[in-house]
N, C-alpha and C positions, 0 to 999 in steps of 0.2 A: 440577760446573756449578751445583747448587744454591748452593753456598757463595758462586760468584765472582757470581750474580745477588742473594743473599739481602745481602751487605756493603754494598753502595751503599745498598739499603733503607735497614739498620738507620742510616745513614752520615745520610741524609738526614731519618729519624724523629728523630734525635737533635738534628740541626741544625733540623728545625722548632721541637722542642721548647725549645731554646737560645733563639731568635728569639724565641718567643709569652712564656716569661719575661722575656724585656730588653723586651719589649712591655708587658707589663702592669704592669711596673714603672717604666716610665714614663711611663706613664699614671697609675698611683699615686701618683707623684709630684708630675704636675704638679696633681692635684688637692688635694695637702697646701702646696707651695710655687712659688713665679714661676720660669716656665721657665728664665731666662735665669741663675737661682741654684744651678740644677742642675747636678753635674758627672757624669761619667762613671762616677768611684768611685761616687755614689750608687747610680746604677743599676746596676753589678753588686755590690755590698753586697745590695742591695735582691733581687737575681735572685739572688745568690748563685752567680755564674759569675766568673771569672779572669778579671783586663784582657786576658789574650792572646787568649781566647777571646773577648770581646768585640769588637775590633779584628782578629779571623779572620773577623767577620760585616758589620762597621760601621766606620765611617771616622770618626765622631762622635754626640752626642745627634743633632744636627738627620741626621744620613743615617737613624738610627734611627728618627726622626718620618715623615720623608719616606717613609721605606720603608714603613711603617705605612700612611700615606695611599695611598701607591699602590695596596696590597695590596686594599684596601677601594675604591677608584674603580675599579679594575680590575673589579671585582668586577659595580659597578654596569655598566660598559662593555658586559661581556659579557653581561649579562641583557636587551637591549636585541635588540630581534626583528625588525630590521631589514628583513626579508622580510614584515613584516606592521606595515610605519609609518602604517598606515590607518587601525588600530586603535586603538580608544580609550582603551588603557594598551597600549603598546611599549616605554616608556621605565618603569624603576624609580623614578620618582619621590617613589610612596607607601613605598616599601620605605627610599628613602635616606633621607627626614625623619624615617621614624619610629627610623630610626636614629640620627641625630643627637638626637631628641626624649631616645632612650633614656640620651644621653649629656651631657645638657644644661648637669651642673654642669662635664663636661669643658671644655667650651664655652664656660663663663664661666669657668672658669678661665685659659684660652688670653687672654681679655678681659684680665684683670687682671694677663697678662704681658705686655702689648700684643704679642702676636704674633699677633693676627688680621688683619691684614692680610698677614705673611709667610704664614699658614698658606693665606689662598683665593689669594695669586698664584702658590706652588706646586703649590696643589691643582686651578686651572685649568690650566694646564701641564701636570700630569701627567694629568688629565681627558683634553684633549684630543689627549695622546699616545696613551690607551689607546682613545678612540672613533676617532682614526685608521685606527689597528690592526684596531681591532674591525669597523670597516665597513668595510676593505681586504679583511676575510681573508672577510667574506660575500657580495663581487662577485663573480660568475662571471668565469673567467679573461678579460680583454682588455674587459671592462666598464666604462667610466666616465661617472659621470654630468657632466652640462655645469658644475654649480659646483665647483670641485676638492676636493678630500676634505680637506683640510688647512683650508679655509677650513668648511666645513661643519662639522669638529670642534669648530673650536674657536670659531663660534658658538652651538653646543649646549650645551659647556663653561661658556663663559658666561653663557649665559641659564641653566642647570640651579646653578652656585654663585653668581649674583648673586641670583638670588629663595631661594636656602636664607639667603644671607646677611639679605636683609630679613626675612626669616622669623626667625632667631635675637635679630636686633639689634631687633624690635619682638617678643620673648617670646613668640615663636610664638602667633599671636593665632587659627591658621586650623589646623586638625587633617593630619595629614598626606595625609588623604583628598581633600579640597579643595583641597590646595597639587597634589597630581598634576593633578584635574580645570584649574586653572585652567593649570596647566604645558601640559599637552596642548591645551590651547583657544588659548592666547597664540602657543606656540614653533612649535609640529608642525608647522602649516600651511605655514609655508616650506620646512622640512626635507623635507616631503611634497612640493612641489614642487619641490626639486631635485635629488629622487629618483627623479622619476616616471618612467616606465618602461625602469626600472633593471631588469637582469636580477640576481638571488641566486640563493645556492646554495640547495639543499631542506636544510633541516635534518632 
């Protein structure tokens, strides 16, 4: 019994570990050359993993990108305290800029492949797939609040990558700490009222 529970482990450590190499190899990349010059061999050259293995995970570079993005919105999604939207930081805001801060040359690098614009129309998209989700799975069963949750997403979505966007495109002029404060001051207030007394689950 240990055995037949211990093999999907090892099954899935191996396949993370496959992923975060084609990951950071692609990321290495696009920070030496224009994404669009990039092929597939680079990136398992670079990871030093077999095309088969590559295409066992990914369907292409851009599923590889997207997938990446997702992993990381997702992330933001679920740190989001839905049960406590009152509160003066519920939303990661300071957490995702300084993430992005951390990643800045990534960022102009995406610029100078012009794929900044593919990269935030996916990354709203996939944003507010994942806040869908994320504040679907925190209503108490049979709870819905009066704006529909699809629309609430995904103008959170957008208010949250339209000001990361002015934020990058004007050299982050405002520290990640005040890009939250002003996030929470501008956005919340509506979200907070078409939420309001919405039943959550206790976390």
């Amino acid at each position: 019994m240990g055995f037949m529970h211990d093999e999907p482990e090892k099954i899935d450590r191996r396949a993370g570990r496959t992923q975060d190499a084609l990951r950071k190899a692609l990321i290495g990349l696009i920070l030496e050359k224009r994404y669009d010059s990039i092929t597939v061999q680079d990136i398992i050259d670079r990871a030093n993993v077999g095309r088969s293995t590559f295409y066992a995970h990914f369907k292409d570079q851009d599923d590889l990108f997207l997938r990446d993005i997702e992993r990381v919105l997702n992330q933001v999604a679920q740190h989001i305290d839905w049960s406590n939207v009152s509160e003066p930081h519920c939303v990661p805001i300071r957490e995702l800029f300084t993430h992005v801060q951390d990643f800045e040359r990534f960022f102009k690098a995406l610029a100078r492949s012009r794929k900044v614009d593919w990269f935030y129309r996916n990354g709203r998209r996939i944003l507010a797939q994942c806040l869908e989700t994320s504040l679907t799975k925190a209503l108490v069963a049979g709870t819905r609040p009066g704006v529909p949750i699809p629309i609430i997403a995904n103008y959170l979505a957008g208010s949250m990558l339209d000001m990361l966007r002015w934020w990058v495109d004007h050299d982050m002029p405002e520290s990640p700490e005040r890009m939250d404060q002003v996030f929470h001051e501008l956005v919340l207030p509506g979200v907070r009222q078409a939420l309001a007394g919405i039943e959550f689950k206790v976390n």
